[in-house]
FIGUNU-485775 format. One record per residue (C-alpha): x, y, z; residue in one letter. Coordinates in pm, whole numbers, plus 50000, padded with zeros to 5 digits. Layout:
FIGUNU-485775
XYZA/...
This chain:
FIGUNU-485775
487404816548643X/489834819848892X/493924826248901X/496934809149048X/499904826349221X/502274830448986X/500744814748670X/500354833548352X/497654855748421X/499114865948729X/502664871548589X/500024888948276X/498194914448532X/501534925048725X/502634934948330X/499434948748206X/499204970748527X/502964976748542X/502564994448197X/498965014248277X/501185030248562X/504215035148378X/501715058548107X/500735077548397X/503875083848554X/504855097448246X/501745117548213X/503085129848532X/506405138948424X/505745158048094X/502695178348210X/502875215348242X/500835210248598X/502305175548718X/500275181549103X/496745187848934X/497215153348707X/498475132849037X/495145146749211X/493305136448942X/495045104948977X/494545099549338X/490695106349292X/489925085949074X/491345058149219X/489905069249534X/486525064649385X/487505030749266X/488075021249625X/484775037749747X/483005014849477X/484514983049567X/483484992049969X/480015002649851X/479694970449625X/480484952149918X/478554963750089X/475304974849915X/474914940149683X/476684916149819X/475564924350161X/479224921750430X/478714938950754X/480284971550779X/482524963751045X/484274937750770X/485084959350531X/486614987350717X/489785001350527X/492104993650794X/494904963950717X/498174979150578X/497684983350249X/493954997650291X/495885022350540X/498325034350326X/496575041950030X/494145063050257X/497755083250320X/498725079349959X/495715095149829X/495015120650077X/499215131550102X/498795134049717X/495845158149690X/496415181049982X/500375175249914X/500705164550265X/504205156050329X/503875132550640X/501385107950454X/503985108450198X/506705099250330X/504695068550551X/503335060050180X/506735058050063X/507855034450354X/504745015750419X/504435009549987X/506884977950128X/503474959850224X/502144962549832X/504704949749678X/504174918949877X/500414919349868X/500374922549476X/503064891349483X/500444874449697X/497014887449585X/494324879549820X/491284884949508X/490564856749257X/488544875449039X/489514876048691X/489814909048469X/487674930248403X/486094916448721X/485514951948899X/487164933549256X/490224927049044X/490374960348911X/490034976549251X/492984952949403X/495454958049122X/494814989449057X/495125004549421X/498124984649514X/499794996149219X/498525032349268X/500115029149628X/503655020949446X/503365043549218X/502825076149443X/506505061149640X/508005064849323X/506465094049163X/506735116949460X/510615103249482X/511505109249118X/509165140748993X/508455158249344X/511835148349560X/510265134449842X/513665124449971X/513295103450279X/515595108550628X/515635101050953X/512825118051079X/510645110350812X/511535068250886X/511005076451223X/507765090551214X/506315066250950X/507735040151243X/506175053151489X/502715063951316X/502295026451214X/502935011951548X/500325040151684X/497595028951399X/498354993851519X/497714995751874X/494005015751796X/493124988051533X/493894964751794X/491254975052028X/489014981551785X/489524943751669X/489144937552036X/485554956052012X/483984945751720X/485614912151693X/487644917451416X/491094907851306X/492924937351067X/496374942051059X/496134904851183X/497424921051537X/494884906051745X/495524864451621X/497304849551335X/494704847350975X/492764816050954X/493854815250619X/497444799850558X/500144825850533X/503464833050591X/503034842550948X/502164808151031X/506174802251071X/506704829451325X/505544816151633X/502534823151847X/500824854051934X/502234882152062X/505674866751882X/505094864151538X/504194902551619X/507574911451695X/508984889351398X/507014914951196X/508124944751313X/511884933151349X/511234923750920X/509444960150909X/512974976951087X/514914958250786X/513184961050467X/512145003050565X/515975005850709X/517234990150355X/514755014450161X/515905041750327X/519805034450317X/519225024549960X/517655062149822X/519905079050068X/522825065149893X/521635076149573X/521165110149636X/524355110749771X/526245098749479X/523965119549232X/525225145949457X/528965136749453X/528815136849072X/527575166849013X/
C-alpha cells in the first residue's frame, strides 16, 4: 500500500510524528541532564539511519555509490547528529539553517512505504529529528543564530556542493541534483536549464535562511526589550 501527497495518511504521519517529537522535546526540557537525553536522541536515530543504509544495501542489494548520505537532508542530519553529541556549535547552527530543506522534503516525501514499513520510519523520523534539533537547540540550549553563523552555514553548503559535484562527476551520480536536473518530476523543472536552475536555488536558499534568520533575531530582540 502506498500514500498520496497530501491525503490522509500523509496529513496522519506529519501528526503522528509531529507529536512523537513534541514528547521528546519535552523530555528534553524537564530533564535534570537535557545534553545526555539529546545524545541519546541523536544516537538512536543515528542507528536508524545506519539500518536503513545497511538494509539497502545488504538485502535489497543498491550499489554503494547510490546510497551515499550526501543530498541535503542526508547532509544535515550527519551535522545534526554529530553537532548534538559532541555539542559542536558550527554543525548546529548549519542544522538550524539548512533544517529549511526538511520541512520541504517531509511536505514532499520521496518514500511510499506505509507505517510501520522500516523505510518510512527512517524518512519521517530523521527529517523530523533534523527539525527538531533547530528548534530544541534554539529554545532549551540558545543557539541564537547571527551573522557569522548564516555566513558560515552559506558558505559550508556551497563548499559541500562543489565536492559532491565532482564526486557525481566520478562515480556518475546525481546528489544534491548539482550535476543535472532529477529524472523524476520536481519543482526544479520550472527553473531553467543547467547551470540556471542552480542559481534559482541558491538565490531561494539567500531568502528563506535570510527570513529565518531576521525572523529569530527579531525575537530575541523584543524578548530582550521587554525584559
Amino acid at each position: 500500500m502506498e500514500f498520496e501527497l497530501f491525503d490522509r495518511l500523509h496529513l496522519f504521519y506529519i501528526l503522528g510524528y509531529s507529536l512523537l517529537f513534541l514528547f521528546l522535546y519535552i523530555g528534553v526540557a524537564h530533564s535534570p541532564q537535557p545534553k545526555k537525553v539529546m545524545r541519546v536522541i541523536s544516537f538512536v536515530i543515528l542507528l536508524i539511519k545506519c539500518g536503513e543504509l545497511f538494509i539497502k544495501y545488504k538485502l535489497i542489494g543498491e550499489a554503494w555509490y547510490q546510497i551515499l548520505p550526501l543530498h541535503l537532508c542526508n547532509i544535515t542530519l550527519i551535522f545534526a547528529v554529530f553537532g548534538s553529541i559532541f555539542r559542536f556549535t558550527p554543525f548546529l547552527y548549519a542544522t538550524f539553517f539548512w533544517s529549511i530543506g526538511a520541512i520541504f522534503a517531509l511536505l514532499t516525501p520521496e518514500v511510499r512505504e506505509t507505517f510501520p514499513h522500516f523505510f518510512n520510519i527512517s524518512f519521517f523520523s530523521t527529517h523530523f529529528y533534523i527539525i527538531f534539533v533547530a528548534i530544541t537547540e534554539y529554545k532549551i540550549f540558545n543557539l541564537r543564530p547571527s551573522w557569522e553563523s548564516w555566513t558560515g552555514s552559506f558558505l559550508g553548503i556551497n563548499i559541500i556542493a562543489v565536492g559532491v559535484y565532482f564526486i557525481n562527476t566520478v562515480l556518475g551520480t546525481n546528489y544534491l541534483y548539482i550535476n543535472r536536473k532529477p529524472s523524476f518530476s520536481s519543482p526544479l523543472d520550472y527553473f531553467g536549464d543547467w547551470p540556471y536552475y542552480i542559481i534559482v536555488v541558491e538565490l531561494t536558499y539567500i531568502v528563506l535562511t535570510l527570513l529565518l534568520l531576521f525572523l529569530f533575531k527579531k525575537k530575541d530582540y523584543k524578548i530582550k526589550v521587554n525584559r
